[in-house]
N, C-alpha and C positions, 0 to 999 in steps of 0.2 A: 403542637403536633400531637396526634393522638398516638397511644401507645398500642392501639391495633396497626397502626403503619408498617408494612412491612420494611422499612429500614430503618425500625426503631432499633432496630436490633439485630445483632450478627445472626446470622439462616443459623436454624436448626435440621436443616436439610444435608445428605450427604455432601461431601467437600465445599459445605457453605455453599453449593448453587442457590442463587434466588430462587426464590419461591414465586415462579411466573404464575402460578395457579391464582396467587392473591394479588400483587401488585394490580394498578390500575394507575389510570394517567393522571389522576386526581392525588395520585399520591407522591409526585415528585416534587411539584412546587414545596409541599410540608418540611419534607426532609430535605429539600437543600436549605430555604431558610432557617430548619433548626441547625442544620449538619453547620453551616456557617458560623452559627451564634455559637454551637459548643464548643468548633476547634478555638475562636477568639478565644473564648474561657480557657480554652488551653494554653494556648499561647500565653495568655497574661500569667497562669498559675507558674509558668517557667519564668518568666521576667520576675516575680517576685518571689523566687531562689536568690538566698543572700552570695549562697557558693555558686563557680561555675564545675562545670562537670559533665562528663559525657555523658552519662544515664540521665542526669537531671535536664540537660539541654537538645541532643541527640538524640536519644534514644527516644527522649520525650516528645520532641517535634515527629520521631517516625511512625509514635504510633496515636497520635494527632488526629484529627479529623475522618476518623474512621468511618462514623456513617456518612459524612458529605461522599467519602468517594464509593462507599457502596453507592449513593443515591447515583451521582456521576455516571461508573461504570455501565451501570445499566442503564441510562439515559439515553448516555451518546451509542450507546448499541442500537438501541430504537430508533434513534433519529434516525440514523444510517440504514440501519438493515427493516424498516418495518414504520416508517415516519405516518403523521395524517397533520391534519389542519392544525389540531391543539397540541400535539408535538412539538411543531416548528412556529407555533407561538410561543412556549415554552421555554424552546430554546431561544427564539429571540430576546425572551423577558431575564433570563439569568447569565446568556452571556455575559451583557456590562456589568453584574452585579460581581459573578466569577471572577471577570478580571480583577475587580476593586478587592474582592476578598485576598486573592493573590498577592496583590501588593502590599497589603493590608501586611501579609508574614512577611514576604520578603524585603520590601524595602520600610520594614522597624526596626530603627538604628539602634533598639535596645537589644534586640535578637542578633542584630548583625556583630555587636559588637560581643558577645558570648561565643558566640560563631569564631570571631576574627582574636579571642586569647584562645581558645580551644586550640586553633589553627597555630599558633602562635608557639604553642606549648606541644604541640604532640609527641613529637621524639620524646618528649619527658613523661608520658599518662601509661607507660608500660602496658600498650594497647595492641592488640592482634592486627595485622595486615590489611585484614577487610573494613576493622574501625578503623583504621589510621585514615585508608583510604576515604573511607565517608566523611569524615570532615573536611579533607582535601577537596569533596565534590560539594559537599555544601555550601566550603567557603569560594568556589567556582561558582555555582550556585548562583548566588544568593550578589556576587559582585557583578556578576555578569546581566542579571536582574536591575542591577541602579542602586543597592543596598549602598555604596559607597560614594553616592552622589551626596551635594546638598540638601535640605527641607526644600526650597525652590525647584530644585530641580526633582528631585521626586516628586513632587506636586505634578510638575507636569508631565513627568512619565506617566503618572497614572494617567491623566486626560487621556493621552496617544492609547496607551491599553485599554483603558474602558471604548474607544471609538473604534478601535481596531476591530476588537470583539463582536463588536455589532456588525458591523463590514462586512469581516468574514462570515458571518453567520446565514447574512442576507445573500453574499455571495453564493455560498453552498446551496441556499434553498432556490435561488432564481435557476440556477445550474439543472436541479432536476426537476424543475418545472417547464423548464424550457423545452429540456431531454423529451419532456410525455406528451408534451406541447407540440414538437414538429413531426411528430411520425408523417408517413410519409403515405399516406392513401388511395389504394389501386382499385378500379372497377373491376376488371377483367382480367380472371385467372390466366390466360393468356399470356398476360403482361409478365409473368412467373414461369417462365419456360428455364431451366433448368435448377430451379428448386426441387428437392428432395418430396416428397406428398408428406413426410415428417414438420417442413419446415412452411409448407401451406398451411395446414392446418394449422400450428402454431402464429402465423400470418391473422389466417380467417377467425380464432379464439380472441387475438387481441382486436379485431375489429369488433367483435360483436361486445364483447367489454366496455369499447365506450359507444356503443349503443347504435353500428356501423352497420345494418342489416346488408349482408350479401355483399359484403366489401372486403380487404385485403388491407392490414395496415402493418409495413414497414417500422417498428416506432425506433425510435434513436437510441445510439449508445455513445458511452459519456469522452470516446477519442475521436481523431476526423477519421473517417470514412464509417465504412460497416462490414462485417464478417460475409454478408450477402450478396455484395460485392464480386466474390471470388465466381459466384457460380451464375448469377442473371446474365442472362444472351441480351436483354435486351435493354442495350446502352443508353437511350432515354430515359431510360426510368435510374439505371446507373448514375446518370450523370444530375439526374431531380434528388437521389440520398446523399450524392457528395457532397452537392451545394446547400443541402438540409443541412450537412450534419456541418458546413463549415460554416453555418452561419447562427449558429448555437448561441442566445444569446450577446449577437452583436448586429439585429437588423430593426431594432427600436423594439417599442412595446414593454411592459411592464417589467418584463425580465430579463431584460439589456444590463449587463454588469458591467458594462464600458467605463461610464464614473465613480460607478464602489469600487472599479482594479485600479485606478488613476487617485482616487481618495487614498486607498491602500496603500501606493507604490509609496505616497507625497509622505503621509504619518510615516512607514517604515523607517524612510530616511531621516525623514526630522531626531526620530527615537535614535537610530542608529552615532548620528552625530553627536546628541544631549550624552548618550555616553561614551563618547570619544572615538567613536569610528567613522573612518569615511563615508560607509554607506553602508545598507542594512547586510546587504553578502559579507562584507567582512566582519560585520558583527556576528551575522549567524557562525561563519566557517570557521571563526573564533574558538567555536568549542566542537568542530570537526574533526575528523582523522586529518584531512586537508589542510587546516589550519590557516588557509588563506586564501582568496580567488584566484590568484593569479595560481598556485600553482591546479589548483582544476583550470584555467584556462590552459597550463603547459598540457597537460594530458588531455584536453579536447582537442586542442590543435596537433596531437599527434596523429588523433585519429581519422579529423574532419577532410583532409585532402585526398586521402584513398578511399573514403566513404564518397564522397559528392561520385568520384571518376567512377567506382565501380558504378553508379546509380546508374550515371548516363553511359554507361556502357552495356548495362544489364536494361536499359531505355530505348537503344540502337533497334538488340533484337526482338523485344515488343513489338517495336514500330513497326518490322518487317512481319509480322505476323495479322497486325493490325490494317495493312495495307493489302494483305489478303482479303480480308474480309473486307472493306472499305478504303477503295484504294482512294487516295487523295486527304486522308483524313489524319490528322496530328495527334498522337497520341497526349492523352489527358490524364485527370488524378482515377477518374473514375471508369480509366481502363485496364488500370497498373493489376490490382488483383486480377480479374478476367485472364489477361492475357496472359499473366506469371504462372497462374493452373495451366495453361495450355501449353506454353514453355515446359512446364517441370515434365508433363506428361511426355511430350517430345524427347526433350533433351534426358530425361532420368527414367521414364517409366512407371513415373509415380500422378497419380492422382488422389490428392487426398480427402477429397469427395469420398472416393470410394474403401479409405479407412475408416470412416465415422462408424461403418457396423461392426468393428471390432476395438472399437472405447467405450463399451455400453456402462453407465455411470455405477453399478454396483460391483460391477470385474475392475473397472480402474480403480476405486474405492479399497475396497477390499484385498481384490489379489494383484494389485499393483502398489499403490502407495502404502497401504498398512504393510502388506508381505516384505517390502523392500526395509520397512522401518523396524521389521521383527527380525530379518535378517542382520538387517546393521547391528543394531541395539542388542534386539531379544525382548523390546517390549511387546504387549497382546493388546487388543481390543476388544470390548464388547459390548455390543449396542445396548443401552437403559431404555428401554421405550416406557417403563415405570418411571423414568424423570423426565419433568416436564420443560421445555424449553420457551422463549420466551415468542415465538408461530410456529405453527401447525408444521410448516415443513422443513423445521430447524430441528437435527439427529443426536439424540445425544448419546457419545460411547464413553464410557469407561476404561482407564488406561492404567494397567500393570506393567511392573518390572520383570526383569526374567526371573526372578527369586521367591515373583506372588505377591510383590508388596505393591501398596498403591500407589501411581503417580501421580496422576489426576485427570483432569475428562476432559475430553475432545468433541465440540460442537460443531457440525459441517450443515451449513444454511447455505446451499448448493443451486437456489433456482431464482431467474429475475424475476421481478414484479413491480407495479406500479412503484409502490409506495419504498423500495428499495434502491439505494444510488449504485451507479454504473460502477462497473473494475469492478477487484477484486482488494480484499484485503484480510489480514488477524487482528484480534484484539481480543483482549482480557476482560473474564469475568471476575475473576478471583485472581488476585498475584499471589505467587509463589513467595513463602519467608518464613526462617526459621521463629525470627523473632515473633509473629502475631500466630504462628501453630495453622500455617494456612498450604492448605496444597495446589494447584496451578489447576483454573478454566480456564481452556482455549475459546474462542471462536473463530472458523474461515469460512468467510461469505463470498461467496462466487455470483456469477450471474448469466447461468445456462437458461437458454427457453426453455419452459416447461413442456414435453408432450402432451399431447392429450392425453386422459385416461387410456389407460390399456396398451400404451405406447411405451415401449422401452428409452431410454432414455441415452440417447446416442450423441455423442462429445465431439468436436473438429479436435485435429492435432494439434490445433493452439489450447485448447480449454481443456483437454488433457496436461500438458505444459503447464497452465495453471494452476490446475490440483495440484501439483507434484511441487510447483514453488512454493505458495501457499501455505502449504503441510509444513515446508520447510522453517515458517515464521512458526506454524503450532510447536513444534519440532523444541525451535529455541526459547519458547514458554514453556513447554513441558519440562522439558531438563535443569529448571531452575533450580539452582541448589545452593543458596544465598541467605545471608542470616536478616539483609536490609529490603522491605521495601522496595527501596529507594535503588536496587541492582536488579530487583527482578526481570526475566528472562531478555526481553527483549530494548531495556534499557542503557540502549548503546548509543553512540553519533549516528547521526540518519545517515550517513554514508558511509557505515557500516552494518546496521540493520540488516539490509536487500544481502550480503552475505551468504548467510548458512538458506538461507531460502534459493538462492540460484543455483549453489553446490546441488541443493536436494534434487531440481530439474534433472542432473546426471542421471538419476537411476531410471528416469520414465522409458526409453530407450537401452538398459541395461538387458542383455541378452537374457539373462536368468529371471530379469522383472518381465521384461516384455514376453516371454513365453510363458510367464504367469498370466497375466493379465489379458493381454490381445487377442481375442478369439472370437469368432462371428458371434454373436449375440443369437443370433435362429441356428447354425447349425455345429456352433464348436468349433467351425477350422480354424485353424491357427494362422495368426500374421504370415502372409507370405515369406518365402525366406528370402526372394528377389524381391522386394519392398525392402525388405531391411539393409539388404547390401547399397540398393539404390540411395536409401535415407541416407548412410555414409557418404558418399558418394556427393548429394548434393547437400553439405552440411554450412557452406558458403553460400548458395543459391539463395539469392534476392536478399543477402546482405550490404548491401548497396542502398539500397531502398529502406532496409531496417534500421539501418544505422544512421543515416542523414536525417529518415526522419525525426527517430531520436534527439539525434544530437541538436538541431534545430528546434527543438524542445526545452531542450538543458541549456541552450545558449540564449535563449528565448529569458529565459528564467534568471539565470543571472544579467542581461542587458537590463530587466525590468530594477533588477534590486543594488545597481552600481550605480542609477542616475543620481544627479539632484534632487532636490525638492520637488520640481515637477516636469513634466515636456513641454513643448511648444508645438510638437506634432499632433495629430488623433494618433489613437491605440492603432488602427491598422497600416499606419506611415512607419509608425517604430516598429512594428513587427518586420514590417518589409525589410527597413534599414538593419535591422540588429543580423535578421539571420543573411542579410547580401552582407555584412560585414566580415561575417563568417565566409564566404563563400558559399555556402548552401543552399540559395537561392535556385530552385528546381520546380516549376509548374506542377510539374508531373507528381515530384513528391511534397505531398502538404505535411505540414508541421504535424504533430502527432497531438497536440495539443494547441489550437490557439487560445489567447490570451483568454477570451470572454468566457471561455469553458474550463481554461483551467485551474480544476479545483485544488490538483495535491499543492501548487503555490500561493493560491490566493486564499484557500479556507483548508487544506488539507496539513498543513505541518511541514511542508516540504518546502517551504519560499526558498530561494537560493540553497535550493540544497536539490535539488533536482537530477543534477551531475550525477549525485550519487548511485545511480543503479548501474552506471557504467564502470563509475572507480569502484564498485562492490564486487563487480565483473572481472575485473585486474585480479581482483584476490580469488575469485572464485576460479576463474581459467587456470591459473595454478593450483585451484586444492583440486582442480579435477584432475592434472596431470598428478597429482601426489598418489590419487586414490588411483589411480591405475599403475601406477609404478610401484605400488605397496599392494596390490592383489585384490582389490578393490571392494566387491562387499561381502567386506568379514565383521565379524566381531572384535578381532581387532582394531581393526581400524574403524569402527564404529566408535569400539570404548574410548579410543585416543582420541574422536573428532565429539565425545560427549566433555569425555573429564579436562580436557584442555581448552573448551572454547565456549561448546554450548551450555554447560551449565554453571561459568561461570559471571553466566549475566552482565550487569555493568559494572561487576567488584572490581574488574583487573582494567588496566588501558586496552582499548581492542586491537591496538596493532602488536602488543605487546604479546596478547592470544594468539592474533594469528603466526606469528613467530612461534610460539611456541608449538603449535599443531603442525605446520609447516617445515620446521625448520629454516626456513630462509626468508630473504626482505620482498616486498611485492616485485613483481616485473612485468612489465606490460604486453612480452612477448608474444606469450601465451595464449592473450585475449584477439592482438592482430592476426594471427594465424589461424584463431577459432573463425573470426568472422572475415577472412581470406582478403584480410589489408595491409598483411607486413610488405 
């Protein structure tokens, strides 16, 4: 590799941001096969340590492979937020070789066993809390990996990992090719009778994009249905996006993922067994907060039976609304939005169509989610438009303490695009640690239509709610205050992650936030104040519908990852069966995820761990009664919910934190009553 590559070497740029000025796609292949070849060289210089020792073992595996994950980090940013052709050949080409690399440390019985006297010996190494704990996770780690298997059987672990790798990979890339693949293409503006002239034009831009003269294109997003949904009159065309968007990847053709989630499911469990579990869920939830399926399945069957009832309760008075307009006609998936705006407006007062002019994307920005973070904390923001970020319309701000000291930068890549995958999500450009002298990149990539030029840039109340969660993962990377690595910010159990990001959701609607933020974008006035009593008011409405979907999701997810080896049904026979097993079986409401699309289990990190946003839920519904029964946004209870939770990354056990921020054990109450199922 040439030593002009820009990850030859740690950035000499402010808080080590890459330097996207020079990087180039020619320069990743270099730097992962050097970054490979140098951490091996590492690895072996610790194996051939006559002593063992924490510095010479630990400390040395953490600061290990340091330009492989520079190259990494910013890799898998690309792929995700900004992909093209030689991208995602790319990634196809070094998946298998990553996984082999991986195994390569972890399952080397000479490393494992330095690891396993370390472990062995700790109470004895007169070592600080945070080391004690690293070795505990390492040697978790590293057993949970196969390190403590046979040579035979680590052989074939690797096979399962290297095929795996590839899978997923192919997985992900069919997902958002499929996505740009079914947009959904209209003649006749016509056909667009209560869109906004905002969200025509934005229609009409992506037509002309791929080359649509005088046409309208609908294009897909990455869950079943579409945001558009809510506001189209005209139910043919409604009911042409449902079946677009439900048949994602599962109606043949090149990007059919049917056999790579079936190849998927069969390796997980093969793995899962070769090291001694039932099945790949119990291996994952192994090293969960949950610790086991069965008890996420106790807390999904709490919820699933007053979920299904409200759906088809809150289905009843659709149907009667629907049989105005059309009488004789059975209510569908692709009338559930339509008709629920019409409901809320009836029954609440609210249309929130007619919020979107006071969420214009630099007031929610700014004097909503910043304002509410400088209130908690005391931290400031300030835009760098002198740093360069790795596209055009990716922000970079700069992030102070209240004292003036620095924290580190916060990157908001805020608008959909082709080459960009669906949802939203955070991730890291730089991890936070005392050890390597490094201060915390954020990134949160969202996926708003773009306006046209000269159009302000106007949010739905869900993709406001987004921002606000979202932040909430930047949130728990910025605050990292960790000496390892290996605990930086957001290095928790995946079903403790979704956490401190759902609490943050609480402030978008906080009286003192939202009279900051929500104000007409042309003339200043202020959120109605009957809008907001209303919003109270209907804080249950079409949680029925939310919640089944959901959960039919999460159950979806674990049915796939507790089978055997393989089914005897197709993919859409077991979907059916998994979620009527559950009871959740509802026309009306489709899975929020089918199988062929869903990526957070098949390529996204999430396989049987999917539960989690709802058990993260459990803990959040109570930190949100905590923070209104403690006065809610202060600086106090800001510094409590930083120095006890959030900034102590994955050093301490998570349920261990939230006890300590809390005061108490989780309880579920709090979560039935928010979404009106106790």
């Amino acid at each position: 590799m040439e030593q002009s590559n820009p990850f030859a070497s740690r950035s000499v740029l402010e808080y080590e941001l890459p330097d996207f000025t020079q990087i180039r796609d020619e320069h990743y292949l270099p730097a992962f096969y050097e970054g490979c070849a140098k951490q091996l060289i590492e690895v072996e210089a610790i194996l051939a340590q006559p002593e063992v020792s924490f510095e010479n073992t630990l400390i040395a595996l953490e600061v290990s492979g340091a330009m492989l994950h520079r190259m990494l980090v910013v890799f898998y940013n690309k792929s995700s937020a900004d992909t093209n052709d030689t991208i995602n050949a790319i990634e196809s080409e070094i998946a298998p070789k990553l996984a082999a690399h991986n195994d390569a440390i972890k399952l080397n019985p000479g490393l494992f066993e330095r690891i396993q006297k370390l472990y062995n010996t700790r109470a004895t190494l007169g070592l600080d809390e945070q080391s004690t704990y690293l070795i505990e996770r390492y040697h978790r780690d590293f057993v949970h990996a196969g390190a403590a298997l046979s040579e035979q059987q680590r052989e074939q672990l690797k096979t399962y990992n290297e095929r795996l790798s590839v899978l997923e990979a192919n997985f992900d890339q069919n997902a958002l090719a499929e996505a740009n693949r079914l947009g959904v293409v209209v003649d006749d503006v016509s056909r667009l009778k209560g869109l906004s002239d905002s969200e025509i034009s934005t229609a009409s831009a992506a037509a002309t994009e791929r080359g649509l003269k005088d046409k309208y294109l609908i294009s897909m997003v990455n869950f079943s249905g579409h945001p558009l949904l809510a506001s189209l009159e005209d139910r043919a065309l409604r009911q042409e996006i449902m079946q677009a968007s439900l048949s994602k990847s599962i109606i043949g053709g090149e990007f059919d993922n049917r056999d790579l989630l079936l190849e998927i499911v069969s390796i997980r469990s093969k793995r899962a067994k070769l090291l001694g579990f039932a099945n790949h869920a119990a291996y994952v939830l192994s090293e969960e907060t949950a610790k086991k399926p069965e008890l996420a399945h106790a807390m999904l069957k709490q919820i699933a039976p007053a979920a299904i009832a409200n759906a088809k309760s809150e289905a009843t008075e659709l149907q009667i609304l629907l049989q105005r307009d059309e009488p004789g006609t059975q209510l569908s998936s692709w009338d559930w939005a339509f008709y629920t705006e019409i409901l809320r407006k009836e029954k609440y007062s609210l249309d929130t169509a007619l919020m979107k002019p006071y969420f214009e994307l630099e007031r929610v920005l700014f004097d909503g989610v910043f304002f509410a973070a400088t209130k908690l904390f005391g931290i400031t923001f300030t835009e760098r438009k002198d740093l360069v970020a790795y596209h055009p319309e990716a922000r970079v701000f700069e992030v102070h303490n209240e004292d003036g000291s620095k924290l580190g930068v916060f990157i908001g890549d805020f608008f959909t695009r082709a080459s960009k995958h669906g949802g939203a999500w955070m991730n890291n450009l730089v991890d936070q640690s005392f050890l390597l002298e490094q201060l915390p990149v954020v990134v949160n990539n969202l996926n708003i239509p773009k306006p046209q030029p000269g159009e302000d840039t106007l949010l739905t109340f869900d993709e406001t709610s987004t921002l606000f969660h979202e932040f909430g993962h930047a949130l728990h990377g910025l605050f990292s205050k960790v000496q390892y690595p290996r605990f930086s910010g957001t290095e928790v159990e995946r079903d403790f992650v979704e956490f401190p990001s759902q609490v943050n959701e609480m402030w978008m609607l906080w009286p003192e936030v939202l009279a900051n933020y929500a104000k007409h974008h042309k003339t200043g006035e202020a959120f109605p104040a009957e809008w907001i009593e209303n919003l109270k008011k209907s804080e249950t409405f079409n949680q029925g519908f939310e919640t089944t979907s959901y959960l039919a999701a999460a159950i979806l997810d674990l049915a796939w990852h507790e089978i055997p080896d393989g089914i005897s049904e197709n993919v859409e026979t077991f979907e059916a069966t998994a979620i009527e097993n559950y009871a959740l079986s509802f026309d009306a409401v489709p899975v929020r995820y089918r199988s062929a699309y869903f990526s957070h289990i098949f390529a996204g990190g999430y396989s049987a761990g999917y539960y989690g946003y709802i058990w993260s839920e459990v803990l959040d519904a109570a930190s949100v009664d905590w923070f209104k029964a403690n006065g809610g946004l202060t600086r106090a209870n800001g510094d409590r919910f930083r120095n006890s939770l959030l900034s102590r990354g994955g050093s301490v056990d998570s349920m261990q934190m939230y006890s300590d921020f809390t005061g108490q054990k989780p309880d579920i109450n709090p979560l039935l009553k928010r979404r009106g199922l106790a």
